[in-house]
C-alpha positions as CSV (number, residue, x, y, z in Angstrom):
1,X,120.9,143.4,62.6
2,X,120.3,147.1,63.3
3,X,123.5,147.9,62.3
4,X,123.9,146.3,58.8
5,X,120.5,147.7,58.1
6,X,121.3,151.4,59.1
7,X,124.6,151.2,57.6
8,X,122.9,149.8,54.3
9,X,120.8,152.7,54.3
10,X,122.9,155.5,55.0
11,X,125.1,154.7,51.7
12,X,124.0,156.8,49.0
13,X,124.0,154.5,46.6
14,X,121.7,151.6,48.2
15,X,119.3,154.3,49.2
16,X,118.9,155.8,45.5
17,X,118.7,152.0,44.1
18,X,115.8,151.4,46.8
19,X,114.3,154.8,45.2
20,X,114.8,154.0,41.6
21,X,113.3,150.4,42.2
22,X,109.9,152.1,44.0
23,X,109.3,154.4,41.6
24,X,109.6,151.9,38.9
25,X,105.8,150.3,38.5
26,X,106.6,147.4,37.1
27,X,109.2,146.6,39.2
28,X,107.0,146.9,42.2
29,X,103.8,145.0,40.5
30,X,106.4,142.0,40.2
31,X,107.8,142.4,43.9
32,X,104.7,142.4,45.7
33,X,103.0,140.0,43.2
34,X,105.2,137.4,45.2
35,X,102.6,136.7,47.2
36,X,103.2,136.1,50.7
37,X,104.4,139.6,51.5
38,X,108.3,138.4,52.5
39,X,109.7,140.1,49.9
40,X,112.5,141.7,51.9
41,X,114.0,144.1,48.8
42,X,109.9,145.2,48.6
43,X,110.1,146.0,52.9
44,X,113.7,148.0,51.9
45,X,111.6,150.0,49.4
46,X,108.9,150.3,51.9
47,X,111.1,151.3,54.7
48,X,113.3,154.0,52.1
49,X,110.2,156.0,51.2
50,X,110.1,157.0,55.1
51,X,113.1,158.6,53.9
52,X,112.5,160.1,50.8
53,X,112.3,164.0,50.8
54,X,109.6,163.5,47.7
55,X,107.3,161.8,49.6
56,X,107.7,163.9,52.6
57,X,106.0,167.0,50.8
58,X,102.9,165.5,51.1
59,X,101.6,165.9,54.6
60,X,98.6,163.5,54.3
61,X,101.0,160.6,53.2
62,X,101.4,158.0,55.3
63,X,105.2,158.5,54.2
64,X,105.0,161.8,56.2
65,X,104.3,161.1,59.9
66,X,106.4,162.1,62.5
67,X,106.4,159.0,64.0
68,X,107.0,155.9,62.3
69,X,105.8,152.3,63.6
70,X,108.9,149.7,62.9
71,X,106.8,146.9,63.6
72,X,104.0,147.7,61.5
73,X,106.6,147.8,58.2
74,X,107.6,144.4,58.9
């Protein structure tokens, strides 16, 4: 499972789409509105922003930490 995730991430192209789709409000609203919080294309997004050189400029975001928690994103 590891692998196909890091290889899922590390391809350009799936990495901007899970960008694209969590910047996108209303995209989001309708992910998370879901309900039960298994959404696994919402935990990608999630787990992409960790990523994301935009939301590692700002040093109070919880985006930001140096160390990340694996368990607590899903």
């Amino acid at each position: 499972m590891n692998v196909c995730l890091q290889s899922l991430l590390s391809s350009p192209a799936f990495f901007n789409m899970l960008i694209a789709i969590g910047s996108n409000k209303e995209i989001m609203q309708e992910l998370n509105k879901s309900g039960d919080g298994q959404n696994l294309l919402a935990k990608f997004v999630h787990l992409a922003r960790f990523f994301n050189p935009r939301d590692q400029l700002d040093s109070s975001s919880i985006f930001a930490a140096r160390t990340v928690n694996a368990e607590k994103i899903f």
